[in-house]
C-alpha positions as CSV (number, residue, x, y, z in Angstrom):
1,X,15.0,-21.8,19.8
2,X,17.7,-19.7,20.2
3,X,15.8,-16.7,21.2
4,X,18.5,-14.6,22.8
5,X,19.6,-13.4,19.6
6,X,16.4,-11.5,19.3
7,X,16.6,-7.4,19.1
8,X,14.4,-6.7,22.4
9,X,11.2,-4.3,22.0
10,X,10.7,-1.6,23.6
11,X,7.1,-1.6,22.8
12,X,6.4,-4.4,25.3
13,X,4.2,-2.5,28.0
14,X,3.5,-4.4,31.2
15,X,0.0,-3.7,33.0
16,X,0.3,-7.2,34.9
17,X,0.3,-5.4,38.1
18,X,-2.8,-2.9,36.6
19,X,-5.2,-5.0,36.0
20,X,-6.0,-7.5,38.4
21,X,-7.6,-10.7,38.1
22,X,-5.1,-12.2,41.0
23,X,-3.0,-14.9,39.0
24,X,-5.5,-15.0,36.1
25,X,-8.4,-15.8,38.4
26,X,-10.2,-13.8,35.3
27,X,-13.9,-13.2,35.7
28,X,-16.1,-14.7,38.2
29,X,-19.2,-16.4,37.0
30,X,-21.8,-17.9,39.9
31,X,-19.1,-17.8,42.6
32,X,-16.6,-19.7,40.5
33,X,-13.7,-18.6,39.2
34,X,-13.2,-18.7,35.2
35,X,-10.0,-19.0,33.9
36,X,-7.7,-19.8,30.5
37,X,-9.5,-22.9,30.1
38,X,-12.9,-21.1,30.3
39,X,-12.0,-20.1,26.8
40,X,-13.4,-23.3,25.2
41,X,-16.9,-22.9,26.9
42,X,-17.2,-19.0,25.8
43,X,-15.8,-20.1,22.4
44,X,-18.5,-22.8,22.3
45,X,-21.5,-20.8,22.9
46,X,-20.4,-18.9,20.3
47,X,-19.8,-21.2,17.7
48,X,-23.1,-22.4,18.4
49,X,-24.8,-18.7,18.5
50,X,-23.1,-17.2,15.9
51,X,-22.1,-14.5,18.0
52,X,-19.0,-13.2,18.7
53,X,-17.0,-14.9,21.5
54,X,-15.3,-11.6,22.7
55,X,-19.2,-9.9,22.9
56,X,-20.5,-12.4,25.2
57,X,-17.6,-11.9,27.7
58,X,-18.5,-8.6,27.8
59,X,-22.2,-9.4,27.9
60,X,-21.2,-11.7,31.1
61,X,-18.8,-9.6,32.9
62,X,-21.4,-6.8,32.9
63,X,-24.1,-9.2,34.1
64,X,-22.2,-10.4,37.3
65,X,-20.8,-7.2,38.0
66,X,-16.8,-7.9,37.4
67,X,-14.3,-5.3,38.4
68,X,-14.4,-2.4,35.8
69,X,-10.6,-1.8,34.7
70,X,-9.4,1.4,32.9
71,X,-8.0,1.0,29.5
72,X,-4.1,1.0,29.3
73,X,-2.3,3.8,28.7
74,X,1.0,3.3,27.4
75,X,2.4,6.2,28.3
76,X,2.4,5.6,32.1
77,X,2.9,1.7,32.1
78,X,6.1,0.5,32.6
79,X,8.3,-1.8,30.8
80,X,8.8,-5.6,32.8
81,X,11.5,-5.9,34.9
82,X,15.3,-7.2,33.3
83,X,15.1,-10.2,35.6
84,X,11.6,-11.5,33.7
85,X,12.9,-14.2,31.8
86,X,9.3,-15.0,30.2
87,X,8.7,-11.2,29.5
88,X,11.8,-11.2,27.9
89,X,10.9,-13.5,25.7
90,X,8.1,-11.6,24.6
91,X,9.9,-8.8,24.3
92,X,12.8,-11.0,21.8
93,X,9.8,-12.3,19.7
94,X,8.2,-9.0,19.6
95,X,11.6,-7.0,18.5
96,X,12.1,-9.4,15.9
97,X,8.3,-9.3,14.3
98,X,9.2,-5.2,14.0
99,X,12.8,-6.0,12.5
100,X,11.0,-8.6,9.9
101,X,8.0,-6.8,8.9
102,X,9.7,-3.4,8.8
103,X,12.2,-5.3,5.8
104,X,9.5,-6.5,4.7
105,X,7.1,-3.3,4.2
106,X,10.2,-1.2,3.3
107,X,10.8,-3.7,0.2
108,X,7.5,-3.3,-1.0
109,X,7.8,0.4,-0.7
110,X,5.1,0.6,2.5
111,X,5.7,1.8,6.4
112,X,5.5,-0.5,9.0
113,X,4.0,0.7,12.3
114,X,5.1,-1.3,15.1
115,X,2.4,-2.2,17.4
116,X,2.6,-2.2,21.4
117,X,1.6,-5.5,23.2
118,X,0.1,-5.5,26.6
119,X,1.4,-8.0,28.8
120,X,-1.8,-8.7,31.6
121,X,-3.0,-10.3,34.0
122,X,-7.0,-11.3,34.7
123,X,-8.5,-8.9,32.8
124,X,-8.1,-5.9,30.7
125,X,-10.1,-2.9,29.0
126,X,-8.9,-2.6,25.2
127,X,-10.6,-0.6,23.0
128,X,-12.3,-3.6,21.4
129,X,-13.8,-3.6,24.8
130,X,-13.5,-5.7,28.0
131,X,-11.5,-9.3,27.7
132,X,-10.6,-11.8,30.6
133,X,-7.8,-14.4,30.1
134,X,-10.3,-16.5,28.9
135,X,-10.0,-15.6,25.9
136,X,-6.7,-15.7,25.1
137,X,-4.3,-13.9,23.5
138,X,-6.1,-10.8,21.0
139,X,-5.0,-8.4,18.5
140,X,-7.2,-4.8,19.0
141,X,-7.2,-3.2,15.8
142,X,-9.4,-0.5,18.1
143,X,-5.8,0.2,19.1
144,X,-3.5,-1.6,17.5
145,X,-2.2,-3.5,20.5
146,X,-1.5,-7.0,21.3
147,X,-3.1,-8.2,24.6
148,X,-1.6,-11.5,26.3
149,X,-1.5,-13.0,29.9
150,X,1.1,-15.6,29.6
151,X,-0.5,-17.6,31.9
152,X,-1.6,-18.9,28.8
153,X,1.5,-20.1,27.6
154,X,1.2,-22.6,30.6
155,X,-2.3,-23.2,29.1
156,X,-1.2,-24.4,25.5
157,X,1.4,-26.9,27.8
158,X,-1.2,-28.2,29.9
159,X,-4.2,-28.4,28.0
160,X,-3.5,-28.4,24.7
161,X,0.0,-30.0,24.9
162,X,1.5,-27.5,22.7
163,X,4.9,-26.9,24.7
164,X,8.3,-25.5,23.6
165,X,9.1,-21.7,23.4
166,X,8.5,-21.5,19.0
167,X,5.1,-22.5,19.5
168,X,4.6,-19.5,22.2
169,X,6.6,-17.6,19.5
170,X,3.8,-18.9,16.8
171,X,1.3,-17.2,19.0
172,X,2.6,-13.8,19.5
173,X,3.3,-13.7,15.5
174,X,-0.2,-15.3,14.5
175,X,-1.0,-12.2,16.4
176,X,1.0,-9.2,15.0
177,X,-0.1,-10.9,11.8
178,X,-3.6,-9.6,12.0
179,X,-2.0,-6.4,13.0
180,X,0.0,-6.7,9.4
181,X,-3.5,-7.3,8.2
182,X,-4.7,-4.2,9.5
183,X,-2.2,-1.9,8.0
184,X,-2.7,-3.7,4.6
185,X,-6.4,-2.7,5.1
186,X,-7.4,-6.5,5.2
187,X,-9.0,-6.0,8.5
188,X,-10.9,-3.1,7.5
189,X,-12.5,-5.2,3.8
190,X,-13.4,-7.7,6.6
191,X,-15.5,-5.2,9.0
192,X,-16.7,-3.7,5.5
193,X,-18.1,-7.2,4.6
194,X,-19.7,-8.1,8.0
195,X,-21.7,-4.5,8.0
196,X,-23.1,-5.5,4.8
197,X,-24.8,-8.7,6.3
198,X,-22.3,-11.3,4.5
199,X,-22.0,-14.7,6.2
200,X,-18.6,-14.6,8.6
201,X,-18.4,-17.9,9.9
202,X,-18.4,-21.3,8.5
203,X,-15.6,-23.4,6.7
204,X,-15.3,-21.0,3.9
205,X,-16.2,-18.1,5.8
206,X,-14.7,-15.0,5.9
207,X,-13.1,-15.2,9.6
208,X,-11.3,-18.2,8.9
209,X,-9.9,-16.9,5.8
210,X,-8.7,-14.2,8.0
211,X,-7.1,-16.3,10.6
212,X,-5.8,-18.8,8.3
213,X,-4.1,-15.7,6.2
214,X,-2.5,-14.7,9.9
215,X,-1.5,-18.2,10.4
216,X,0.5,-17.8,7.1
217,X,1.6,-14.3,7.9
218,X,3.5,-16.0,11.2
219,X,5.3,-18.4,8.4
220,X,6.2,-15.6,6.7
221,X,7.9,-13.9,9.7
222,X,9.0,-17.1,10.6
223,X,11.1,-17.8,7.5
224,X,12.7,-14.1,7.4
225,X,13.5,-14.2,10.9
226,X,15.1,-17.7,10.6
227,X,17.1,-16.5,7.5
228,X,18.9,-13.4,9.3
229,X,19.5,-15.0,13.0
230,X,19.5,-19.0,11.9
231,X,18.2,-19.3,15.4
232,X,15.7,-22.5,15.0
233,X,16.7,-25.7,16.6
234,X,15.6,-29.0,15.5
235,X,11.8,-29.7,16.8
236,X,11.0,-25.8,16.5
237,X,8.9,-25.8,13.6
238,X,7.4,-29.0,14.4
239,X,6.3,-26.9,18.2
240,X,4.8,-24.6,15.8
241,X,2.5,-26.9,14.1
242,X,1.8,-28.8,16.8
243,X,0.4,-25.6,18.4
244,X,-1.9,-24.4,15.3
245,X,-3.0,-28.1,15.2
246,X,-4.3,-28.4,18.9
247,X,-6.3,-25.0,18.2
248,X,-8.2,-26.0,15.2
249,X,-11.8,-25.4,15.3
250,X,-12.5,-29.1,14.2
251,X,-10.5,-30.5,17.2
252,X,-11.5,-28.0,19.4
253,X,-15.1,-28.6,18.8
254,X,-14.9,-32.4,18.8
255,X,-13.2,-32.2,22.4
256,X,-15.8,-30.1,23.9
257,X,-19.1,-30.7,22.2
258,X,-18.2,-34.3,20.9
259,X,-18.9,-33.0,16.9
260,X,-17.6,-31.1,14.7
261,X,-19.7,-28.4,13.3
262,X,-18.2,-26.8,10.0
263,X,-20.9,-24.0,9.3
264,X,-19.9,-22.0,12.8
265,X,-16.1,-22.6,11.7
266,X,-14.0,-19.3,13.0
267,X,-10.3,-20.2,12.5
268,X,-10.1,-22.7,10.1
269,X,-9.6,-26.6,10.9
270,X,-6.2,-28.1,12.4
271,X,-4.8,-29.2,9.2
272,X,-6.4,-25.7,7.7
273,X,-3.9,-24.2,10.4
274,X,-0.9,-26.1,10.0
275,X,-1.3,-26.4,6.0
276,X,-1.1,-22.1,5.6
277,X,1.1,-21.6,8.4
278,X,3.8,-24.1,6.1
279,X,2.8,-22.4,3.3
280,X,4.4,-19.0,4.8
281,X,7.2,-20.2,6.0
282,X,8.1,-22.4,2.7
283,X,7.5,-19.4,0.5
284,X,8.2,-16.5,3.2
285,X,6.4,-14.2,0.7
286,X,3.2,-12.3,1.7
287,X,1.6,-13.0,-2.1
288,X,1.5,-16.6,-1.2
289,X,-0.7,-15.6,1.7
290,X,-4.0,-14.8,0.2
291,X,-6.3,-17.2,1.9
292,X,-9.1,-15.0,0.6
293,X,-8.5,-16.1,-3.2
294,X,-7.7,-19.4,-2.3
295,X,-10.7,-22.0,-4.1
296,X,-9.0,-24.3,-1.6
297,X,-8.3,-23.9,1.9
């Protein structure tokens, strides 16, 4: 991927050295550290619970008395340093998401509102509350902020042998896409639905409509952004779906509880994934993105 060619944000704020966490030590549970790969057991528990992975970090970190960090503040964080090669990367992936979605809102007569991404370290206070790297990369829509550690870039290479810099890209635009999602007041139809008691997880449910429709939002970006810098390489897209297909729920949960459980589904299967994600970036259109229409996921 020829990422250079990327316009670079300037709404890449970097709290790395802010909020702690030591190299993405993350929380500390019984004496041991948690890190990235702590993700699959939180995400575990709360397939199984039906609760929500990001509540019971915060349920643990208050129980064992982690750290308390202050929420970012934009305005008094600075940007990462020119000589940050990775950060820079962000920042070409992130400038490009603003350049493609703000074509993209302008054609259909909307606003885009670029949103700021946190680059952390450890652990972080967002207004969707506290988050360690465990969990991964997060959009806020508290805030409308990204949150990443790229520590967890090294993560998806290790672990979940998803290497090559597209499929990082994939990540950080899977991302803005819920932010897309919250500006098209998707988001907000979503939080409506859960408040009246409807069903959120499962293989049809409504969370992994809304992560497979983000899947297909980074498609769209994809396309666009591949149509005015030609900057994909052979492999590239194939990085990409290797990436959404390692993150599946289905292969995720056969990996870490030895079955697959569709009824506590949260982000759609691996070929679920790698099927809308294609789908964006064959079409590049947001009105072949409506997951939540779809009879067929």
């Amino acid at each position: 991927m020829l990422w250079k060619k990327g316009r670079r944000s300037d709404n890449v704020v970097d709290a790395r050295d802010d909020t702690g966490g030591g190299g993405g030590g993350g929380m500390r549970i019984g004496g041991k550290g948690l890190g990235i790969g702590g993700i699959v057991i939180i995400v575990a528990i709360g397939l199984l619970t039906g609760q929500d992975p990001m509540q019971i970090l915060g349920q643990l970190t208050g129980q064992v008395g982690t750290q308390q960090t202050s929420a970012v503040n934009p305005q008094t964080r600075q940007a990462p340093p020119a000589n940050d090669e990775q950060a820079d990367f962000v920042r070409a992936i992130l400038g490009d998401t603003e350049d493609t979605w703000g074509q993209i809102f302008q054609q259909g007569g909307r606003q885009y509102k670029n949103p700021t991404l946190i680059l952390f370290r450890g652990q972080v206070q967002s207004a969707c509350g506290y988050a360690t790297s465990a969990s991964g990369p997060f959009y806020c829509p508290g805030d409308q902020r990204v949150y990443l550690d790229m520590d967890f870039f090294r993560e998806m290479t290790q672990r979940f042998k998803a290497a090559g810099d597209f499929a990082q890209a994939y990540v950080i635009a899977h991302e803005v896409g819920h932010h897309v999602q919250t500006l098209l007041g998707v988001s907000a139809k979503v939080d409506a639905a859960r408040q009246r008691g409807m069903r959120m997880e499962g293989d049809n449910g409504l969370l992994v409509r809304q992560e497979l429709q983000a899947d297909c939002l980074a498609g769209v970006w994809a396309a666009n952004a591949q149509k005015r810098l030609n900057w994909l390489e052979p492999g590239d897209i194939e990085e990409a779906l290797n990436a959404a297909n390692a993150i599946g729920d289905d292969r995720l949960q056969q990996q870490n509880q030895g079955r697959v459980v569709p009824d506590s589904f949260t982000h759609g299967t691996s070929a679920q994934r790698v099927r809308w994600f294609k789908t964006g970036f064959a079409q590049g259109q947001i009105n072949q993105c409506d997951t939540f229409a779809a009879k067929s996921l």
